[in-house]
C-alpha positions in Angstrom: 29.3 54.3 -48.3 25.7 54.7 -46.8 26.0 57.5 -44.7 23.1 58.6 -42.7 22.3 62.0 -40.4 19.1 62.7 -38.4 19.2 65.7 -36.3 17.9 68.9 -36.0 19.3 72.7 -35.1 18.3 76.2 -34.7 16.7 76.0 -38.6 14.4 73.2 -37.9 13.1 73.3 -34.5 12.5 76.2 -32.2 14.2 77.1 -29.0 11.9 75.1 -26.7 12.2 71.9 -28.5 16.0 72.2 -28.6 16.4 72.9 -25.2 14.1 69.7 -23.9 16.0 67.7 -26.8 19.6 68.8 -25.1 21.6 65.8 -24.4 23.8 65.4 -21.6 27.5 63.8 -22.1 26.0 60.9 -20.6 23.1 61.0 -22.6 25.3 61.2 -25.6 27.3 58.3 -24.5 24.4 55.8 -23.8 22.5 57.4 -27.7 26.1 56.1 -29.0 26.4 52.6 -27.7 22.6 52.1 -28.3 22.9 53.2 -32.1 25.6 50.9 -32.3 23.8 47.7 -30.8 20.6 48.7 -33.1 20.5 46.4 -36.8 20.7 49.3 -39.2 23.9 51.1 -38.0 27.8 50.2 -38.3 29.1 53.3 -36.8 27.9 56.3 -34.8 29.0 59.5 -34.0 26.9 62.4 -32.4 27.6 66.2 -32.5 25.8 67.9 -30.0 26.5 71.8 -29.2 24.2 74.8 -28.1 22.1 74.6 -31.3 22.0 71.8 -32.7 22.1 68.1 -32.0 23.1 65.1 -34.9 23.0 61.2 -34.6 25.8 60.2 -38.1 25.8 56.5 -38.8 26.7 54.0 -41.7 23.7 52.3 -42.2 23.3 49.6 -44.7 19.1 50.0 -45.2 18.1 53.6 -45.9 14.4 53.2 -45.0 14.8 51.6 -41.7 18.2 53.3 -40.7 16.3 56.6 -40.6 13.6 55.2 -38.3 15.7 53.9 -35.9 18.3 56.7 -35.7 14.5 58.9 -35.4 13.2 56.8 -32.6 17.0 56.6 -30.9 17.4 60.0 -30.5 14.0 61.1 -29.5 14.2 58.2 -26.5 17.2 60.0 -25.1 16.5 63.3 -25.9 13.4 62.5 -23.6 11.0 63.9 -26.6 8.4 62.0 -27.6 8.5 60.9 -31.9 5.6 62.3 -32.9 6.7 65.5 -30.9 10.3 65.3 -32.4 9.8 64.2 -35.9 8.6 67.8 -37.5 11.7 68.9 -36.5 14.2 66.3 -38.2 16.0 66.5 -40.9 17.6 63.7 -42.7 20.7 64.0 -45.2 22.2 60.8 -46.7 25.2 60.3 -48.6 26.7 62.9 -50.5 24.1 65.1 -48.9 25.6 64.1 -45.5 28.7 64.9 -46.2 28.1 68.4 -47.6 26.0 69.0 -44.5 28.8 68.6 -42.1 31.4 70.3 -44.3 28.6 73.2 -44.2 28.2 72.9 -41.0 32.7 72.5 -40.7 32.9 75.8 -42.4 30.3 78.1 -40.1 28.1 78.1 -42.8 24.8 76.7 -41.1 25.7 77.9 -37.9 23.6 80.7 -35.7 26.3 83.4 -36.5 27.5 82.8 -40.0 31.3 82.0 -39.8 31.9 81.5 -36.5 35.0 79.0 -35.9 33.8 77.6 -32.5 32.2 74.5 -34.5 35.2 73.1 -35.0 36.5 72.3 -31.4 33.2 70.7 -31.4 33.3 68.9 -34.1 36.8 67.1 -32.9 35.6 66.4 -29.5 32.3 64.7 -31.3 34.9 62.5 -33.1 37.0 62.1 -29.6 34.1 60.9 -28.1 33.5 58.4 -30.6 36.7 57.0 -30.9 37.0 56.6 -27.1 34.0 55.0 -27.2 35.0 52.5 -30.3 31.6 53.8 -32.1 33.8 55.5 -35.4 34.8 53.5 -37.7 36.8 54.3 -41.1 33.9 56.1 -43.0 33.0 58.0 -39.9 36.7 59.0 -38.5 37.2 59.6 -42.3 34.4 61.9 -42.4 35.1 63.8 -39.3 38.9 64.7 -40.2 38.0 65.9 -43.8 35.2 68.2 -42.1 38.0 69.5 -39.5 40.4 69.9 -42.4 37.9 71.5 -44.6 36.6 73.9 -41.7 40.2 74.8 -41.6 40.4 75.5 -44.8 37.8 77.8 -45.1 38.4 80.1 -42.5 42.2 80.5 -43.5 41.6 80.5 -47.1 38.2 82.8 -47.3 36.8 85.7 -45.4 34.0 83.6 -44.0 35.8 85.0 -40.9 34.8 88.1 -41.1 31.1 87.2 -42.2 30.4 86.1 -39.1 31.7 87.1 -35.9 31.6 84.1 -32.7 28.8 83.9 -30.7 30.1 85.3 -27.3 31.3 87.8 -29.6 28.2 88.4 -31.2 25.7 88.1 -28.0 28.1 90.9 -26.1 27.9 93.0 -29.1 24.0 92.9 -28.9 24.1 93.2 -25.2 26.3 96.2 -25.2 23.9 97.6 -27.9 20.9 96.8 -26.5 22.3 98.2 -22.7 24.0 101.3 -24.1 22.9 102.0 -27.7 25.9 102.6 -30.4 28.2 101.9 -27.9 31.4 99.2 -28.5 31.6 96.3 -26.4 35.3 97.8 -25.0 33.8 100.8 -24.0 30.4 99.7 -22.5 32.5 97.0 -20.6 35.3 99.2 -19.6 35.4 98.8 -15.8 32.3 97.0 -15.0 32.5 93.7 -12.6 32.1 90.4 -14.8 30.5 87.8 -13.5 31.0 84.4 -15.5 29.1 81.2 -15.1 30.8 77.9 -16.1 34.0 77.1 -17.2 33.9 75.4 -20.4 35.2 76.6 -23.5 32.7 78.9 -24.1 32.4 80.7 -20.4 36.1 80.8 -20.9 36.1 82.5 -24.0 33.9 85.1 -23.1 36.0 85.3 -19.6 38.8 86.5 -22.0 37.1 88.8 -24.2 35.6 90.4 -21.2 39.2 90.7 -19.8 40.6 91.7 -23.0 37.5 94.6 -23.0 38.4 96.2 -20.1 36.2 94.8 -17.1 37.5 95.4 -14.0 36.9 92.4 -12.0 35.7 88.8 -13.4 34.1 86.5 -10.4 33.9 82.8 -12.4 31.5 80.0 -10.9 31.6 77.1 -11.5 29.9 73.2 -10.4 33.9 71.8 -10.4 36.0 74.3 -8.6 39.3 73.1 -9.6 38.1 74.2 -13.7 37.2 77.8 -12.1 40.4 77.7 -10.4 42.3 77.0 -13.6 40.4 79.7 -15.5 41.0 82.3 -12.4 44.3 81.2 -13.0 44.7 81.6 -17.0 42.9 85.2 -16.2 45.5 87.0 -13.6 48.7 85.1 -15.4 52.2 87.0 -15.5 52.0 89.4 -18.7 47.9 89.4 -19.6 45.4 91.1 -19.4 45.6 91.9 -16.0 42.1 91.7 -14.7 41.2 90.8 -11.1 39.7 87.6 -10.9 38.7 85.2 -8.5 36.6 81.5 -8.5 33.4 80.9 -5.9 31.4 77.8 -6.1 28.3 77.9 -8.5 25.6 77.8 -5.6 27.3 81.5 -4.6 26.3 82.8 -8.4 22.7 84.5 -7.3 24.6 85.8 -4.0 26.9 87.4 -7.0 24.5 89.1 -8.4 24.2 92.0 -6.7 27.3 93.1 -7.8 28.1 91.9 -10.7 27.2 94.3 -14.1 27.5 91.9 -16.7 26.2 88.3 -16.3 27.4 85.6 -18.9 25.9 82.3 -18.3 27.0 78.9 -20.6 26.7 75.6 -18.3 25.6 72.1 -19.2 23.2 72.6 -16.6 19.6 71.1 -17.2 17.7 73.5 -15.3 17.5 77.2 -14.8 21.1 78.3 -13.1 19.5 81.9 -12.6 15.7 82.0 -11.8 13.6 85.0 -12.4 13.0 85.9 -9.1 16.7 85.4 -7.9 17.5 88.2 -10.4 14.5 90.5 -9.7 15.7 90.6 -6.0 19.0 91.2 -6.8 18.2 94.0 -9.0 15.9 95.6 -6.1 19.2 96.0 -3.8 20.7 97.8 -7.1 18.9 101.0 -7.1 18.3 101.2 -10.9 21.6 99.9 -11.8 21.2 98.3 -14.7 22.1 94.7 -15.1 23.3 92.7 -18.3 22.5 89.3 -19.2 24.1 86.8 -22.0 22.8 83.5 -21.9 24.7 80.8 -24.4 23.4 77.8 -22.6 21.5 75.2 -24.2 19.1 74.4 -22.4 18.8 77.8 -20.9 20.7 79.2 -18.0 19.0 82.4 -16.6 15.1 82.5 -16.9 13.6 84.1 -19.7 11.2 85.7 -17.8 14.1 87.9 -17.2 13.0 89.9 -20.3 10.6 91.7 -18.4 12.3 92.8 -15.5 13.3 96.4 -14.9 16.9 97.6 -15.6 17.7 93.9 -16.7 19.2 93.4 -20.4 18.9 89.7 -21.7 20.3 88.3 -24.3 19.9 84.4 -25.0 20.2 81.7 -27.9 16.1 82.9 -29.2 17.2 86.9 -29.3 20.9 86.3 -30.9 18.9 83.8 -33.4 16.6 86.2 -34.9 19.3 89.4 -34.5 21.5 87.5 -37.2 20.1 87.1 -39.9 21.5 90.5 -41.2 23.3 88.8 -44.7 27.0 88.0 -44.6 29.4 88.8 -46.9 28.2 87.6 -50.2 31.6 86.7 -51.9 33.1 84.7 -49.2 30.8 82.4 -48.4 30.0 81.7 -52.1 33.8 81.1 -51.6 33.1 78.4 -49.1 30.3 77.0 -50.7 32.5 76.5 -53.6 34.8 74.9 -51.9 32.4 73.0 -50.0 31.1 71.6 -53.2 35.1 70.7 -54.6 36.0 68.6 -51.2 32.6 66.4 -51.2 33.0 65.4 -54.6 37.0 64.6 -53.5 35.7 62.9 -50.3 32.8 60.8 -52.2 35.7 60.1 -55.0 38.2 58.6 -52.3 35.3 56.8 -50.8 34.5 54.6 -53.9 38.2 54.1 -54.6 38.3 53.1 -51.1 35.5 50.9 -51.5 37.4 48.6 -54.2 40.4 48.3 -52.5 39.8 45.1 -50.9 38.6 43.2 -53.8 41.8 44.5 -56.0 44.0 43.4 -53.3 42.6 40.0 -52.8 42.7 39.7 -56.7 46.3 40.2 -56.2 46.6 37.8 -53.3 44.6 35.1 -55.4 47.3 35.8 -58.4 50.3 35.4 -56.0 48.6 32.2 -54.6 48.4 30.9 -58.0 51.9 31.8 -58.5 53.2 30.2 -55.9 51.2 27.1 -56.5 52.6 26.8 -60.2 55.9 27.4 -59.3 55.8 24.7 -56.5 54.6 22.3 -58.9 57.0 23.2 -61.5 60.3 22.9 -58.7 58.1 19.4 -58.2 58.7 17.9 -61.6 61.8 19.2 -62.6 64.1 18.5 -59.1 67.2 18.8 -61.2 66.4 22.8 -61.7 68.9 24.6 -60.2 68.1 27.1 -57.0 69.5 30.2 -59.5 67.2 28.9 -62.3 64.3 28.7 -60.3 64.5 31.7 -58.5 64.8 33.4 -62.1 62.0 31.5 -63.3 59.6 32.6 -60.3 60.7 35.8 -60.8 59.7 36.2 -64.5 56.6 34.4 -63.7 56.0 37.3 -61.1 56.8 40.2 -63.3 54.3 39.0 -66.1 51.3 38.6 -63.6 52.1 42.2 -62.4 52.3 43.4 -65.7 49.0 42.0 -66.9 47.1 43.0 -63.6 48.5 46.8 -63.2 46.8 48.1 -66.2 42.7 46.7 -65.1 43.6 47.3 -61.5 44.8 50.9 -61.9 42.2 51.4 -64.6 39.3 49.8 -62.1 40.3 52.4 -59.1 40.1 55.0 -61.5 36.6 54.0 -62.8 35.3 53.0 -59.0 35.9 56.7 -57.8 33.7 58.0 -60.4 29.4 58.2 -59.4 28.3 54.9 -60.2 31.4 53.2 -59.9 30.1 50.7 -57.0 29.5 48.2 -59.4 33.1 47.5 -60.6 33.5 45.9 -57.5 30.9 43.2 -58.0 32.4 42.7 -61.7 35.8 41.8 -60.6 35.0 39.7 -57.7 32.1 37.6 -60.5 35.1 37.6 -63.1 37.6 36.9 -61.6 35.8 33.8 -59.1 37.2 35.7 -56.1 36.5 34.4 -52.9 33.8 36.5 -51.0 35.4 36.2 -47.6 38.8 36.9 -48.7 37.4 40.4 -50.0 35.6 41.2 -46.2 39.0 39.1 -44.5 41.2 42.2 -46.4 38.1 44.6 -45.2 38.0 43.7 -41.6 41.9 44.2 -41.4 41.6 47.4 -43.5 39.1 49.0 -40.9 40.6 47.7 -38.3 43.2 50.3 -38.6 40.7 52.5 -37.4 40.2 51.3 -34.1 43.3 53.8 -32.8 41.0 56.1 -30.4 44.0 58.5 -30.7 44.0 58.1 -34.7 43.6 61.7 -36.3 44.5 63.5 -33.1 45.9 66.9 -33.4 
């Protein structure tokens, strides 16, 4: 395994680098194929959300597979190298691998705990595998780190370290708007207006219906998806709200009525412009007017801040608002078992890793087998067929029986750190044929392939 990760996230690199580093879905597509058709990498996944973006690869030189995943990512992130490279990180190996289970688990996200990662996560590995850039260490990777997010959150409390970030930013909106006051209550009967209709905009769509608003207006560049969401909104037996779809150029003609403002859209300039909301606000007389801006890059203008009657909250303010501590206990819970399932997943790889060379050991045996036995039914024609058969058989059994024991043993000692090299012994011992072992590891991986493999 020679895992690789470059990236960077709310930790390394401020707001303003982040936003300009923002990669669009066909951005991420084209960084993908690119990675792939570059010398150092194998396999590429990406995992790109509101605060973070990571290019994962199987490299097979350290040195130069950091460069070029470096220089990939800052050419379609449209940042220059120099610019960029202050701002990288780099985790390899087991380092990788804890890094995504961390990030899996909520732990190195914004709001400690939050579970929207995860959805994220799988459509990173979707992506992949539609685009045949995953291969086994990668799709392997990506389903431990969903499994092991699960995990977490319904094994621990990290749950309730951490709330989700639409939770979170209405929380500080409501607090910032009317101090010590609960979202349900400050929201209670306001008019919602919702921009986008991803999974975020929906989710805060819901918890803005489940508060209390009394009207939800949702716009969106695709009208059919505002449509659907109008339609997920005012269904038989919820939460009742009123709630109707308008086309995204409509949003600033919104305004004006609108209360609360919550803005998420892949958008890669401003959807809300300072002085689209200052005139909107004039028309208001001193009604105030909240803002919460999850987009990355940002939706509404930042220059926002210093308008009159106008409450924003974006990515910068919910950043430094959360860095109140989480509870202790559960997330050394989560480190713990963050720790447990890399040392399983590196374990698994390096058993993994032998496989091919024990079963071409096995093939060469059976080969040899079958050769003997051929030339043995050869020189003694007069063998009966029930004779033979027993004969082949007992040959068989005692080649098993000498093999199980180093084989078994060899897994065993392969999983353990350092184990690499067990490979290498068997294949120099035993004379084994070096394109047997990759024939056995091409057919192996390409198992893989599936793009629906791992779906659930």
């Amino acid at each position: 395994m020679s895992l690789l990760v470059v990236g960077l996230s709310h930790r390394s690199a401020p707001v303003s680098v982040l936003e300009r580093a923002a990669l669009t879905a066909d951005a991420q597509a084209k960084l993908l194929q690119d990675t792939l058709a570059a010398e150092p990498a194998a396999e590429a996944a990406v995992l790109a959300t509101c605060n973070r973006i990571e290019l994962y690869a199987d490299v097979d030189k350290f040195h130069a597979g950091v460069a070029e995943l470096s220089t990939l990512l800052a050419q379609h992130a449209g940042v220059g190298l120099e610019e960029l490279t202050p701002f990288l990180y780099v985790h390899y190996e087991d380092r990788a691998v804890h890094h995504l289970y961390s990030v899996a688990c909520g732990l190195d996200s914004m709001v400690v705990g939050e579970g929207q990662i995860l959805g994220q996560i799988k459509d990173a590995l979707a992506r992949s595998q539609e685009l045949h850039t995953a291969g086994r260490l990668l799709n392997d990777l990506f389903q431990s780190a969903l499994r092991v997010g699960k995990r977490a959150h319904s094994e621990t409390g990290i749950d309730r370290a951490g709330q989700s970030l639409v939770s979170f930013g209405l929380e500080q909106l409501a607090g910032s708007s009317e101090p010590g006051t609960s979202v349900d209550d400050w929201a209670k009967g306001k008019r919602a207006l919702v921009i986008g209709a991803g999974s975020m905009s929906s989710l805060a769509a819901a918890t803005l219906a489940r508060a209390g608003v009394a009207e939800i207006a949702v716009a969106n560049r695709t009208r059919e998806r505002a449509d659907r969401l109008v339609e997920i909104l005012t269904q038989p037996g919820g939460t009742g709200v009123a709630a109707r779809a308008l086309p995204i150029g409509e949003a600033t003609d919104e305004l004006p009525r609108a209360d609360i403002v919550v803005s998420c859209t892949g958008a890669t300039g401003l959807v809300l412009p300072a002085q689209a909301i200052e005139e909107a606000t004039a028309s208001r007389a001193a009604r105030p007017l909240a803002l919460l801006d999850l987009a990355m890059p940002r939706d509404i203008d930042g220059a926002a801040h210093a308008l009159e009657h106008v409450h924003l909250v974006d990515i910068e303010s919910l950043a430094a608002a959360s860095a109140d501590a989480p509870m202790a206990a559960d997330v050394e819970r989560v480190q713990h078992l963050v720790a447990q399932e890399v040392d399983a997943f590196g374990a698994a790889q390096r058993a993994a890793h032998i496989t091919p060379t024990v079963v071409a050991l096995r093939t060469m045996a059976a080969d040899v087998v079958a050769a003997e036995t051929a030339r043995l039914h050869g020189r003694l024609p007069g063998l009966g067929e029930r004779e033979f058969a027993e004969i082949t058989q007992t040959v068989r059994r005692v080649v098993d029986k000498l093999l199980h024991a180093p084989t078994v043993r060899v897994k065993q000692l392969a999983s353990e750190p350092g184990g690499a090299g067990y490979a290498d012994a068997l294949r120099t011992l035993f004379d084994l044929d070096p394109q047997t072992v990759a024939a056995v590891s091409r057919a192996d991986a390409s198992s893989t392939d599936d793009p629906n493999r791992g779906r659930s």
